[in-house]
VEXMITI-860455 format. One record per residue: x, y, z of N, C-alpha, C in turn; residue in three letters. Coordinates in steps of 0.05 Angstrom, whole numbers, padded with zeros to 5 digits, always signed. Each point is the difference from the previous one (the first is absolute). Example, Ala and Ser with C-alpha at 12.3 -4.5 7.8 and 13.67 -1.06 7.14 Angstrom:
BEGIN
+00264-00114+00156-00018+00024+00000+00018+00024+00000ALA/-00007+00021-00014+00016+00024+00001-00015+00022+00014SER/
***
This chain:
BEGIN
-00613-01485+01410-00009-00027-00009+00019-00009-00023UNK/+00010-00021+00008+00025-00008-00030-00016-00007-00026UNK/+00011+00002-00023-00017-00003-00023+00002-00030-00005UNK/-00021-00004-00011-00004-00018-00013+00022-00016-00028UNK/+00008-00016+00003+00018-00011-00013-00011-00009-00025UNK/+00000+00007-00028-00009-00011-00022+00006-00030-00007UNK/-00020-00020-00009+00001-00019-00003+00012-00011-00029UNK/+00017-00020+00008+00015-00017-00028-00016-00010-00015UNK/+00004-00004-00019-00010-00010-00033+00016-00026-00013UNK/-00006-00024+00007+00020-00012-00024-00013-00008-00018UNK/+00005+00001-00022-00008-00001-00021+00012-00019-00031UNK/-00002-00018-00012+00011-00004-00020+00011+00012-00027UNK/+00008+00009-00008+00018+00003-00026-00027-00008-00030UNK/-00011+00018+00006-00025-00013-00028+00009+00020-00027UNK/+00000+00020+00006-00006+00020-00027+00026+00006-00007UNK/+00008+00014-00027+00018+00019-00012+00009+00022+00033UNK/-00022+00019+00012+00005+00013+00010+00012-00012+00031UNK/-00008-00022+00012+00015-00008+00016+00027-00015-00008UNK/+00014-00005-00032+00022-00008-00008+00015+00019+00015UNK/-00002+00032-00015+00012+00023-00005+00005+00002+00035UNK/-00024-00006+00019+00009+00016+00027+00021-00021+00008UNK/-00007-00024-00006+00027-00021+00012+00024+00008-00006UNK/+00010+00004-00029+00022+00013-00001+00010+00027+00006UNK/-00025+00018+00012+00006+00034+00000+00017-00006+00030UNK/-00010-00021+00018+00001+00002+00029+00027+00000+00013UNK/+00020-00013-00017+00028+00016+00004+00008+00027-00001UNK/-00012+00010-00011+00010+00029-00002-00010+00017+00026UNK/-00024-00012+00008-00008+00014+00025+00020-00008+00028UNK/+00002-00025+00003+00017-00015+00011+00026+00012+00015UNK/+00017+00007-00030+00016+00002+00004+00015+00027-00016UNK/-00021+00022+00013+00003+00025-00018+00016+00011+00019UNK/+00027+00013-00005+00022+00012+00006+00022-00013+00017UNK/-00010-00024-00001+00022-00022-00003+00018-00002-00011UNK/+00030+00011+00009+00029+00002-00020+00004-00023-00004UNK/-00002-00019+00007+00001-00031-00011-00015-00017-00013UNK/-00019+00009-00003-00019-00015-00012+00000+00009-00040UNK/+00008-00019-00009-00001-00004-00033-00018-00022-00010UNK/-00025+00008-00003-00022-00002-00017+00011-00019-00017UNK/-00016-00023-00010+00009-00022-00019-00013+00013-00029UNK/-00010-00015-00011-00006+00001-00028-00034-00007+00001UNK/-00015+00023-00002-00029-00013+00015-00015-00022-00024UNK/+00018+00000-00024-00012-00021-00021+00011-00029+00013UNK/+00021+00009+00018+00013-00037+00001-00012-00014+00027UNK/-00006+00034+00011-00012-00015+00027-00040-00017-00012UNK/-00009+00011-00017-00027+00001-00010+00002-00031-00020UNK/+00020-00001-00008+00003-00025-00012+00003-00033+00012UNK/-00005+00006+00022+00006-00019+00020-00031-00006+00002UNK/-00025+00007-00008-00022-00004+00003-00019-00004-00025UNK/+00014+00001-00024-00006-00006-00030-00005-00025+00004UNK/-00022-00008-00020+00000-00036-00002+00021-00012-00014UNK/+00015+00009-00006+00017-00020-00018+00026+00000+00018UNK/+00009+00009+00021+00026-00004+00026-00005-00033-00005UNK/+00021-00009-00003+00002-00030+00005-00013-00018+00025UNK/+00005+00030+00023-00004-00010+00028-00033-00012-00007UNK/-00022+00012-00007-00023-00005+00000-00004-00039-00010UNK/+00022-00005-00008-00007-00036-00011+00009-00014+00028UNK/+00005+00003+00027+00005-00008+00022-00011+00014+00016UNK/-00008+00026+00000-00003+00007+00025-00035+00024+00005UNK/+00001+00009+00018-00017+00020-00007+00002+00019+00027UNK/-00020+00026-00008+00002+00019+00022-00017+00023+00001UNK/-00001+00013+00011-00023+00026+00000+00012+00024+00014UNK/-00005+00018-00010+00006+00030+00005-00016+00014+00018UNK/+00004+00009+00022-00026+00017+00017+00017+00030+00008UNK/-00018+00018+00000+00001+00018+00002-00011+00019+00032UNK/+00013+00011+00022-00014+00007+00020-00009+00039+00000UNK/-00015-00003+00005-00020+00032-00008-00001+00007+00022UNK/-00003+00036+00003-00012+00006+00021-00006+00028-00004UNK/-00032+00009+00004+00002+00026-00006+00003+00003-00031UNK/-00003-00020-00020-00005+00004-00027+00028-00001-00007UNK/+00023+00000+00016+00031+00001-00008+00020-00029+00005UNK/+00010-00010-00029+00009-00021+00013+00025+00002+00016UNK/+00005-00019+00019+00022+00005+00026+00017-00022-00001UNK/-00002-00025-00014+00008-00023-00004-00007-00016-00019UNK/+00019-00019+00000-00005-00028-00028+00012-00020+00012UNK/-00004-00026-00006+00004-00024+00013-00007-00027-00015UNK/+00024-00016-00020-00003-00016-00015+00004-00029+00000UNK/-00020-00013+00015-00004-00034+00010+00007-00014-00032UNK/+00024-00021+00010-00005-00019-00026+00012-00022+00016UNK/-00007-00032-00019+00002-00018+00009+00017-00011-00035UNK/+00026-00009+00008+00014-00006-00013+00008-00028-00001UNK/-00013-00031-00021-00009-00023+00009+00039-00002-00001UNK/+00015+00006-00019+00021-00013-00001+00020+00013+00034UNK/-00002+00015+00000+00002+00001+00041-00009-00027+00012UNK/-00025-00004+00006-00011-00013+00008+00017-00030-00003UNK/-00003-00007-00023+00016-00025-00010+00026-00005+00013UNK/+00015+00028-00009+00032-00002+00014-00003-00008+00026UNK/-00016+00014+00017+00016+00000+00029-00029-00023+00021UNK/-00024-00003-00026-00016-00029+00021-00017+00022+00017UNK/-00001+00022-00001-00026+00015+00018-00014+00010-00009UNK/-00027+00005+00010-00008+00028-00007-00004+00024+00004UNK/+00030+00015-00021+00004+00025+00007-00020+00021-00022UNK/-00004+00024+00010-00014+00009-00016+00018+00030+00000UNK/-00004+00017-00016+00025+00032+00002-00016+00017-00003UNK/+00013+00020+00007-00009+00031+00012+00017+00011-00020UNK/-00002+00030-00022+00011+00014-00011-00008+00013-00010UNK/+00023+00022-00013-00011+00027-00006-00018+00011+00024UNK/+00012+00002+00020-00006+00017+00032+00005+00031-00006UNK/-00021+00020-00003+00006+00030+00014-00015+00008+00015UNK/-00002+00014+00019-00019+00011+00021+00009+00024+00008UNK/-00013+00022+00006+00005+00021+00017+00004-00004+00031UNK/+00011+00017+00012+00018-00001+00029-00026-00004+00008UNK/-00021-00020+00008-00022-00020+00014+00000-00019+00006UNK/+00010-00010+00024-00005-00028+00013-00031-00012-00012UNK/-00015+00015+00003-00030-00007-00007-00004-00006-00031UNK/+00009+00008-00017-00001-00005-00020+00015-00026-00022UNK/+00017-00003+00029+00025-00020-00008-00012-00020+00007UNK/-00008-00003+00026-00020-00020+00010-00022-00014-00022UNK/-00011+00017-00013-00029-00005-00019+00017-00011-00020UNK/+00017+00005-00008+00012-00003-00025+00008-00031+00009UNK/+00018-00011+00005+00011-00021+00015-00023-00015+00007UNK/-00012+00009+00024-00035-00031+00004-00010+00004-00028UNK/+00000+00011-00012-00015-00004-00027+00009-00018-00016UNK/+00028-00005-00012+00010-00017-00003+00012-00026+00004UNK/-00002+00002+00031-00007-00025+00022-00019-00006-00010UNK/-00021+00005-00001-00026-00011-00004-00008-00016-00024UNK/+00014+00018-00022-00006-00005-00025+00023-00025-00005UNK/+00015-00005+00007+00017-00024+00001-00009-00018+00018UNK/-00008+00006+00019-00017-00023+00023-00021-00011-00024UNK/-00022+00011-00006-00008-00009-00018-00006-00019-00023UNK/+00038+00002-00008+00007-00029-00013+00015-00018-00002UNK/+00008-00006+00028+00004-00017+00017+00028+00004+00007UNK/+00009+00024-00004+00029+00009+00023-00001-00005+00017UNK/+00029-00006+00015-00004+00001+00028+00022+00009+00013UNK/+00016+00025-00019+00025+00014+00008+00003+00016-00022UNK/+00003+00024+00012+00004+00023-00025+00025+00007+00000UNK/+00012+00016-00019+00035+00004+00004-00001+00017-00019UNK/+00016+00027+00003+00003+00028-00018+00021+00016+00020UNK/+00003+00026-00021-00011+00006-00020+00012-00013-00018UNK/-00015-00006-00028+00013-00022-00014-00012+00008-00027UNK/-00002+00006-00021-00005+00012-00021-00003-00029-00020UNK/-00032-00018+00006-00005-00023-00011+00038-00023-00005UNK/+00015+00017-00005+00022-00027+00013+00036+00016+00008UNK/+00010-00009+00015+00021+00011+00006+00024+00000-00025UNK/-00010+00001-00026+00022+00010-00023-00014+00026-00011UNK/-00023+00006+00019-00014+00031-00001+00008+00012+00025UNK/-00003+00024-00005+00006+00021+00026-00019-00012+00023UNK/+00025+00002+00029-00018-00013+00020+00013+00012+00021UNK/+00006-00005+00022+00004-00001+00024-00005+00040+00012UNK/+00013+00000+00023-00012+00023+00009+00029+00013+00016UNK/+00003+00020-00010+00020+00010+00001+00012-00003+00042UNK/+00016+00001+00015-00007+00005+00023+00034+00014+00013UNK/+00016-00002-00007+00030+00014+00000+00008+00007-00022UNK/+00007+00031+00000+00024+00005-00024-00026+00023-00014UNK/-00019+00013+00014-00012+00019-00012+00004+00027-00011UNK/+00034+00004-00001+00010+00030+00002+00010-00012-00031UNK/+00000-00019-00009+00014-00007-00032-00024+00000-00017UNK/+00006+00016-00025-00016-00012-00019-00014-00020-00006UNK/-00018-00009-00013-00007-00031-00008+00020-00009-00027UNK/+00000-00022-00001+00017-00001-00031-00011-00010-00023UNK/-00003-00005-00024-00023-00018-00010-00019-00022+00008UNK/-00029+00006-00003-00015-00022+00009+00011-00013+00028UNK/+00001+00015+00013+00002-00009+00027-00017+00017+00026UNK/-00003-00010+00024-00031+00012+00012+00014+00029+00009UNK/-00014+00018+00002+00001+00018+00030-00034+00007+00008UNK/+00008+00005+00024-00031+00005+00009-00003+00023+00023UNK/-00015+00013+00009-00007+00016+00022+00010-00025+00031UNK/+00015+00013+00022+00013-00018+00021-00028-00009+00012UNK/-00020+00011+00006-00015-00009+00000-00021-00022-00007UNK/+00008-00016-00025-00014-00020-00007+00003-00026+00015UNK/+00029-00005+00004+00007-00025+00017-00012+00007+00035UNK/+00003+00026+00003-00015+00006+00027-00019-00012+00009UNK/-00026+00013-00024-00022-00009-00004-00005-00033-00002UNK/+00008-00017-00004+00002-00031-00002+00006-00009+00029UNK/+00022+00008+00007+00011-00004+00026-00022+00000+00021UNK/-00006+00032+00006-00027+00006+00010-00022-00009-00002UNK/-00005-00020-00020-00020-00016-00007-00006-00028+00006UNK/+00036-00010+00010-00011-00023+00002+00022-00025-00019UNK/+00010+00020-00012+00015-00024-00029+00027+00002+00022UNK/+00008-00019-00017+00029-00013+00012+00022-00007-00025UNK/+00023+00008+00000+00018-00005-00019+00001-00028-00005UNK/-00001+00001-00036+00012-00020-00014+00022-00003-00003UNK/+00008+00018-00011+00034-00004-00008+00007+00022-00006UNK/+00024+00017+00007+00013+00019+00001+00019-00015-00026UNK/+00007+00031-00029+00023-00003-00010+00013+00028+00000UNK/+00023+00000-00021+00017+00017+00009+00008+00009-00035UNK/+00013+00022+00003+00010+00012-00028+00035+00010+00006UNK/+00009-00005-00016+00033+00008-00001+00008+00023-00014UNK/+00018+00015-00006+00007+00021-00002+00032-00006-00004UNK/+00014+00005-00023+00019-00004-00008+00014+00023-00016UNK/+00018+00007+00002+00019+00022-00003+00018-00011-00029UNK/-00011+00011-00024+00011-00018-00027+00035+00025-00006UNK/+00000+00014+00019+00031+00015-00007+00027-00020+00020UNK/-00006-00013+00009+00014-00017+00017+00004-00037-00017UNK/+00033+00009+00000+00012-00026-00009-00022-00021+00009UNK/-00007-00029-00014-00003-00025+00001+00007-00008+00024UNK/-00002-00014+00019+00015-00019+00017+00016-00013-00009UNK/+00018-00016+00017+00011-00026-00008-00016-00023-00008UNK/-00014+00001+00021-00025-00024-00004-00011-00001-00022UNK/-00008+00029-00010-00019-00003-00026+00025-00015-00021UNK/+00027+00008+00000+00013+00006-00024+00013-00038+00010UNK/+00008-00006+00014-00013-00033-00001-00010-00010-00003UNK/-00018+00001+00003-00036-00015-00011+00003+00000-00025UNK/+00009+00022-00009+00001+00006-00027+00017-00015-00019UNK/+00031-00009+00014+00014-00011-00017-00006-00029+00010UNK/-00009-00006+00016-00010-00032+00001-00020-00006-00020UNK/-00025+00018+00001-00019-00012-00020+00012+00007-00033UNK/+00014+00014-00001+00006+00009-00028+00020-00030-00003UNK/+00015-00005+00017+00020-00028-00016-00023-00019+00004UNK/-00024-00013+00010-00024-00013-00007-00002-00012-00021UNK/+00003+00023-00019-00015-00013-00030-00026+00015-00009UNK/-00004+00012+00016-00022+00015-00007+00000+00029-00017UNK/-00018+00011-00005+00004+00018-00017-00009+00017+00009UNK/+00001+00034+00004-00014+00019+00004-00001+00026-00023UNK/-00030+00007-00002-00006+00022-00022-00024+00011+00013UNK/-00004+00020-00021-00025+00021+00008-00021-00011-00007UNK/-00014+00007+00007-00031-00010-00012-00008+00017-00028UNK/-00003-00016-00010-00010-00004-00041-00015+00030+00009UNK/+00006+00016-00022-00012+00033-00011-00026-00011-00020UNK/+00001-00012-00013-00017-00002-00025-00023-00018+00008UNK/-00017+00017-00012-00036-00015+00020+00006-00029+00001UNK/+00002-00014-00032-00005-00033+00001+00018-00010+00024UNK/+00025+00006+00004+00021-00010+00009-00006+00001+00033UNK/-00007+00025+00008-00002+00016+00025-00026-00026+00007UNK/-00026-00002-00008-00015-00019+00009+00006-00024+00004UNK/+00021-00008-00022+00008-00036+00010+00011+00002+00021UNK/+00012+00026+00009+00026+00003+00019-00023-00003+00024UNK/-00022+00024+00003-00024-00001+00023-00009-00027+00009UNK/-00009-00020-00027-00014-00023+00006+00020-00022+00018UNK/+00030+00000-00006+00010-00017+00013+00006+00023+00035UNK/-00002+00023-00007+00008+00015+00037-00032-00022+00013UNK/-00021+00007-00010-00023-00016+00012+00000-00018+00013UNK/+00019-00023-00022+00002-00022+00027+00026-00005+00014UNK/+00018+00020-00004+00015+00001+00011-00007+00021+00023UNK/-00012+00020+00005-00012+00009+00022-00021-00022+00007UNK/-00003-00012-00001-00017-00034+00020+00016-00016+00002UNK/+00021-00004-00005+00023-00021+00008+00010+00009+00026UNK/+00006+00025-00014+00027+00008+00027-00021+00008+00019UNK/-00022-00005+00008-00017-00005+00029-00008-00016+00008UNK/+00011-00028-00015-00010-00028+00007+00006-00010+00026UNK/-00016-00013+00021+00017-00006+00020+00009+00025+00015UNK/-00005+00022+00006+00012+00024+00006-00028+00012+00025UNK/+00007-00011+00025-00023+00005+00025-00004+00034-00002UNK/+00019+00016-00016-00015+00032+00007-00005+00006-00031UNK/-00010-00015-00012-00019+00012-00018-00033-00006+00008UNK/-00004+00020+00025-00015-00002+00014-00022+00021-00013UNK/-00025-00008-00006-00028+00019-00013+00007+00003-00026UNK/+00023-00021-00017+00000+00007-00035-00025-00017-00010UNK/-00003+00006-00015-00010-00017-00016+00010+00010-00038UNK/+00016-00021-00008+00009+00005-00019-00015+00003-00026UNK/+00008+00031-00021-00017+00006-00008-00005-00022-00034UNK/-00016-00002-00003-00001-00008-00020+00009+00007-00029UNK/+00007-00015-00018+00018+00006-00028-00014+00019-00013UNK/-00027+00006+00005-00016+00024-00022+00013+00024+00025UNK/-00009+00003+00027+00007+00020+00018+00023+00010-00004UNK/+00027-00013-00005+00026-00001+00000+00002+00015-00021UNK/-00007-00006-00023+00003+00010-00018-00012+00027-00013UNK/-00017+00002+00011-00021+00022+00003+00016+00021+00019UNK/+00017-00005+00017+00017+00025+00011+00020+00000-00012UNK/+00021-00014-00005+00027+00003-00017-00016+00010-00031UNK/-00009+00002-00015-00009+00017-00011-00003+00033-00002UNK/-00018+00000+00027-00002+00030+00009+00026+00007+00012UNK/+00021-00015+00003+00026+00014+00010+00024+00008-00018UNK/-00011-00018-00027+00020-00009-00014+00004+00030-00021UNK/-00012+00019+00004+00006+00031-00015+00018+00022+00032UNK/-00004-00013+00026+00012+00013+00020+00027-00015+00018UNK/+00009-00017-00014+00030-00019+00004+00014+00016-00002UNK/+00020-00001+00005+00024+00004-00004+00013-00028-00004UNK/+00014-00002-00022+00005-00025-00015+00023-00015+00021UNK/+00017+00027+00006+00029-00007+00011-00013-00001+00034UNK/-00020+00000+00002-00009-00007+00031-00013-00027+00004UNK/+00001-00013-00017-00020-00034+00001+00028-00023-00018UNK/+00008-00011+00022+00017-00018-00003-00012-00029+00002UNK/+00016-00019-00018-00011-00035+00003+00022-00014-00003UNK/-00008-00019+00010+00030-00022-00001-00014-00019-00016UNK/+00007-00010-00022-00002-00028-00011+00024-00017+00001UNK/-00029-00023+00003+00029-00035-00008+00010-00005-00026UNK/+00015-00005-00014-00002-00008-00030+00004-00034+00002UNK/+00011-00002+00023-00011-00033+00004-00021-00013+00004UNK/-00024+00009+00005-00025+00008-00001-00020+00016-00012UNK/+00012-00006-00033-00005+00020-00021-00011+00030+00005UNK/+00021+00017+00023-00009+00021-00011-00016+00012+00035UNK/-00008-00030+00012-00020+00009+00016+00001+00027+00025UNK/-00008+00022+00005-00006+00020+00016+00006-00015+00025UNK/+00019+00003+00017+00002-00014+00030-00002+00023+00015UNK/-00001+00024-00006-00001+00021+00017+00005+00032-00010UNK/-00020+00015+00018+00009+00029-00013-00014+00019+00023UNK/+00018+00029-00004-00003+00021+00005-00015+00011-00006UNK/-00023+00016+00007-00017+00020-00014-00003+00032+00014UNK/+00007+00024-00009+00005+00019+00015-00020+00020-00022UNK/-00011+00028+00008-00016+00010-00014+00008+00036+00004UNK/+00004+00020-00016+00003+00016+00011-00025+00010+00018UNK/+00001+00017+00023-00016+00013+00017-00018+00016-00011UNK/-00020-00011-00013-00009+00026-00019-00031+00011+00019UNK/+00015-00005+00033-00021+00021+00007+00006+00030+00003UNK/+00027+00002-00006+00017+00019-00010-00016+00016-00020UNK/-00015-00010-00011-00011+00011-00033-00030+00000+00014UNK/-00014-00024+00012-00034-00001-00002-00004+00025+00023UNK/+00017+00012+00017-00006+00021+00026-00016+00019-00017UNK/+00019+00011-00023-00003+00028-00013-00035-00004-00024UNK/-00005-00027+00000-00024-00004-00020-00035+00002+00016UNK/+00009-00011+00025-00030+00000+00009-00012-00024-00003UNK/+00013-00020-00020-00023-00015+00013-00013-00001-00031UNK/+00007+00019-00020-00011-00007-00029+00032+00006-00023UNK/-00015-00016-00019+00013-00009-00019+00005+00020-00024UNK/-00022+00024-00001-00003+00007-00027+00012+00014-00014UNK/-00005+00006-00015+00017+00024-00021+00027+00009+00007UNK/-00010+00011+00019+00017+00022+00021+00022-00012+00012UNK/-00020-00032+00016+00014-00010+00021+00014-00019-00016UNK/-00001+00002-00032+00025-00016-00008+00029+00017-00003UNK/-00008+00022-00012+00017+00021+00002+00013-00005+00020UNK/-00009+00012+00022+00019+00001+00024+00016-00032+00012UNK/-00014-00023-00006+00014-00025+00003+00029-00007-00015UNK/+00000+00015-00023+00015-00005-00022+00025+00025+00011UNK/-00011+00018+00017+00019+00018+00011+00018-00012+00017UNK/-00019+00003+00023+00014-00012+00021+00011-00031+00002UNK/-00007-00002-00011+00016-00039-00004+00019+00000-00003UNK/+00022+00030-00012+00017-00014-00014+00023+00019+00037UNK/-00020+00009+00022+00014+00003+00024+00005-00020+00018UNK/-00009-00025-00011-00006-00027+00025+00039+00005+00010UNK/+00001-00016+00016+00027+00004+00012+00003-00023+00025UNK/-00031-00025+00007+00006-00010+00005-00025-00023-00005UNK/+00010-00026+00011-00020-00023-00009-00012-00013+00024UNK/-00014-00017-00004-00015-00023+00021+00010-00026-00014UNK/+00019-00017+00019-00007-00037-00015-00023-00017+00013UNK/-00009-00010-00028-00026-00010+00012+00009-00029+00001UNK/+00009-00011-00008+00004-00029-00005+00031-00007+00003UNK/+00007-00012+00019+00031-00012-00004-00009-00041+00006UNK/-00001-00017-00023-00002-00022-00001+00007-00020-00010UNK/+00006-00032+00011+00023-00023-00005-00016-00010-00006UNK/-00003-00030-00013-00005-00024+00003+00009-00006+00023UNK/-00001-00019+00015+00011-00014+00022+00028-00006+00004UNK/+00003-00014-00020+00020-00025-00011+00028+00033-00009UNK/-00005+00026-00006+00021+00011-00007+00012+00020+00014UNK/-00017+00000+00023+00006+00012+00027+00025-00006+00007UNK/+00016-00021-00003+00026-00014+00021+00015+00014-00028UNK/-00014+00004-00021+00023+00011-00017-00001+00037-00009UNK/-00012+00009+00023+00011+00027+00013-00019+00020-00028UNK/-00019-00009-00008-00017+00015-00029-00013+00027+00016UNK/-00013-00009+00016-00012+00030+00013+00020+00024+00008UNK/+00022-00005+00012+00021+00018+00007+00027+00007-00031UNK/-00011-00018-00018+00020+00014-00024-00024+00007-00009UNK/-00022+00001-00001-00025+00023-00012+00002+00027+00015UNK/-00004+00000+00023+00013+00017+00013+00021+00030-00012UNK/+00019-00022+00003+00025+00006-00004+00005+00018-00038UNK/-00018-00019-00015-00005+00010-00026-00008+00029-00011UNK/-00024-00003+00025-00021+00020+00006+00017+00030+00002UNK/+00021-00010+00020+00006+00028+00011+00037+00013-00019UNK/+00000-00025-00015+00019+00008-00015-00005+00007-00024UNK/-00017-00014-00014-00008+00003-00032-00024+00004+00002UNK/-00013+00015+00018-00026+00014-00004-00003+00029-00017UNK/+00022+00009+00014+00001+00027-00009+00013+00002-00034UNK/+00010-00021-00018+00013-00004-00022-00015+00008-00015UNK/+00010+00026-00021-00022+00015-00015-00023+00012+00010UNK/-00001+00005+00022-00030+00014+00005+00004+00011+00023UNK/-00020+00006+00017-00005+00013+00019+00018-00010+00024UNK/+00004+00028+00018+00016-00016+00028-00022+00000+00015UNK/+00006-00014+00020-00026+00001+00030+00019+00006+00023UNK/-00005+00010+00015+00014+00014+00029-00001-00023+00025UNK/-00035-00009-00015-00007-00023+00029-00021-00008-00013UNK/-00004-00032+00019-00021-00011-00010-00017-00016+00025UNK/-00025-00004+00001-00012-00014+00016-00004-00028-00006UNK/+00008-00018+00021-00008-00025+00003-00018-00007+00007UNK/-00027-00014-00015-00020+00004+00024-00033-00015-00024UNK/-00016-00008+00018+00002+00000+00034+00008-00041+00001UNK/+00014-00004+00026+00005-00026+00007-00015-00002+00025UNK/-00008-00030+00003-00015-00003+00028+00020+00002+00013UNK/-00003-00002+00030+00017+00010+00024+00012-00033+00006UNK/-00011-00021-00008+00014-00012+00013+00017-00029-00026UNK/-00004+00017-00029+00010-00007-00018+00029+00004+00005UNK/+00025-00007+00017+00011+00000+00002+00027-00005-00019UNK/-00008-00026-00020+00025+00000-00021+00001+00021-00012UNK/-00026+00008-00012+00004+00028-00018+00012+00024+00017UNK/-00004+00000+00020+00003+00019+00015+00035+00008+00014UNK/+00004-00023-00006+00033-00001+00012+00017+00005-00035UNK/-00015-00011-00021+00006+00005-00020+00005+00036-00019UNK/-00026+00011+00023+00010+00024-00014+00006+00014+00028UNK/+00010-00003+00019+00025+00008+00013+00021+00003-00008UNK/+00013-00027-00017+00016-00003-00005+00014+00022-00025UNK/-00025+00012-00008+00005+00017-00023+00005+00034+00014UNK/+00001+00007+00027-00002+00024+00018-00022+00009+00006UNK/-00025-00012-00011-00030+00020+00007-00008-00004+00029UNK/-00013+00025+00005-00006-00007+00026-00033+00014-00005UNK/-00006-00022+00036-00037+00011-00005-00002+00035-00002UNK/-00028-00004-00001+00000+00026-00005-00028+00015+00009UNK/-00021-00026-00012-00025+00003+00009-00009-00022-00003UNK/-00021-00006+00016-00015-00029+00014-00038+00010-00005UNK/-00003-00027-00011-00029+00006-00003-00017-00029+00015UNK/-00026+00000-00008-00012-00020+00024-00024-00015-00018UNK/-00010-00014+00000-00024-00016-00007-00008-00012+00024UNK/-00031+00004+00008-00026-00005+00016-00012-00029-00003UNK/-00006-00011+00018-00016-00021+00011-00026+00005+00011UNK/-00024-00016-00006-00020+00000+00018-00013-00031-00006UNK/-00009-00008+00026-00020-00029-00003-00023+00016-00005UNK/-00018-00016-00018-00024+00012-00008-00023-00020+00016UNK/
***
């Protein structure tokens, strides 16, 4: 007689003790997983404090799936109004997804969140998406034999399975690059470079000194909303707001690398930010060996191994519009891979990443620099 199958539990996120299982449930997950590097379980936990910026637009709920008294899954519905605004629908998101190898459990987790977004008045869900895509999102789906690199997804091959099997249908596929920093510049880059440099424009590092470093943040702000104006594949942003913005360049601003965050100013335009580079060392290089905590110990050992990084992730390569024809992204570039390493650390390689798949300027843009793909990830659709 086959046994009886134990029945699922979903449950909400109420107590202290269901905090602790939400965050324990990676480790079960993804226990002896050589790829898998554990984030920072204070930064993942801070995403659910009342004071995240996100809570003045948006909202969301945490559920938890049980079985047998053991949790097996988590599954985090939010509805993000400034989404909504951008793109005229109502989309609602799925994030912070783990589940054990269970179609069944994946299922509960997912209609649960269907539901709970049906509810108020979705009528298309889209994940994985970590309340907004300048948070960890998409789902890993080629390129699973590589490490992850900072703040970027990996997941069990099975998660996109599970969706597929369910019913979801691709949103949009992007892609990540992989660049070889011991290999001469191109031509291209080192053109780009002397075109925008006879411009008029200016290029330097981004300000070291707190006061300075923030004026420098507040103008990247709207200059990261410029250079996506008019731009059909800034597809699911919704741009973060000046407290949000600032609230992460903050928390990055002790893990820069000075000579890795490049900007171009106008001085004919007193000064103004038309564009910049932002690159970060890989410090999942460093979070593998911590677990996942911060303390005592795990500062010790951060303070160790940090000083082994050897390669980076660029997170941001961005123009104004108007300075594109004068070649700023490809002499950032070009900056990047020449005067990065000046006084400090070398990098071997760096990841580009992630770009949508069919963001094509950017995409021919860092061709042009030698990277090639490397690994491809996916974001999910469903009509609700």
């Amino acid at each position: 007689m086959p046994a009886v199958r134990s029945q699922i539990e979903i449950r909400q996120v109420a107590t202290p003790q269901d905090q602790q299982a939400f965050l324990d449930l990676p480790d079960r997950i993804y226990h002896g997983d050589p790829h898998w590097v554990p984030p920072l379980r204070s930064s993942v936990a801070e995403n659910f404090a009342p004071d995240n910026p996100f809570f003045a637009y948006g909202e969301l709920e945490r559920f938890l799936a049980v079985r047998d008294g053991q949790v097996v899954g988590r599954i985090v519905p939010a509805i993000n109004r400034r989404l909504i605004e951008s793109e005229q629908l109502q989309i609602g998101l799925f994030g912070f997804f783990e589940c054990i190898e269970d179609l069944a459990v994946a299922q509960a987790l997912l209609e649960t969140a269907q539901q709970w977004l049906r509810e108020r008045g979705m009528t298309l869900v889209r994940g994985p998406i970590n309340l907004s895509t300048d948070q960890r999102c998409l789902f890993l789906v080629e390129g699973f034999d590589h490490l992850p690199m900072f703040n970027t997804a990996y997941n069990p091959p099975y998660y996109p399975q599970f969706l597929e099997t369910l019913g979801w249908h691709t949103g949009k596929d992007a892609v990540a690059y992989l660049m070889d920093l011991d290999i001469a510049p191109t031509q291209v880059l080192k053109r780009g470079y002397d075109v925008a440099a006879k411009s008029g424009l200016n290029f330097r590092r981004i300000h070291a000194d707190p006061a300075q470093y923030e004026a420098d943040c507040r103008q990247l702000h709207q200059l990261s909303i410029g250079s996506y104006a008019g731009r059909g594949w800034a597809w699911s942003y919704s741009p973060p707001t000046e407290a949000e913005f600032l609230n992460q360049a903050r928390q990055l601003r002790s893990l820069l690398d000075p000579n890795g965050v490049w900007v171009a100013e106008d001085p004919a335009k007193d000064h103004q930010l038309v564009g910049t580079i932002i690159s970060i060392p890989d410090y999942n290089l460093v979070l593998r060996h911590l677990n996942g905590r911060l303390d005592w110990w795990g500062k010790l050992k951060f303070l160790w191994y940090r000083q082994f990084i050897d390669q980076a992730r660029v997170m941001l390569i961005a123009s104004l519009p108007e300075y594109r024809r004068k070649m700023v992204p490809l002499a950032l570039i070009y900056l990047l891979l020449t005067e990065g390493g000046q006084g400090g650390k070398q990098y071997r390689r760096a990841e580009l990443s992630w770009i949508w798949e069919d963001n094509w300027p950017s995409r021919k843009l860092i061709e042009a620099s030698g990277a090639k793909v490397y690994k491809t990830y996916r974001v999910y659709e469903k009509a609700l």
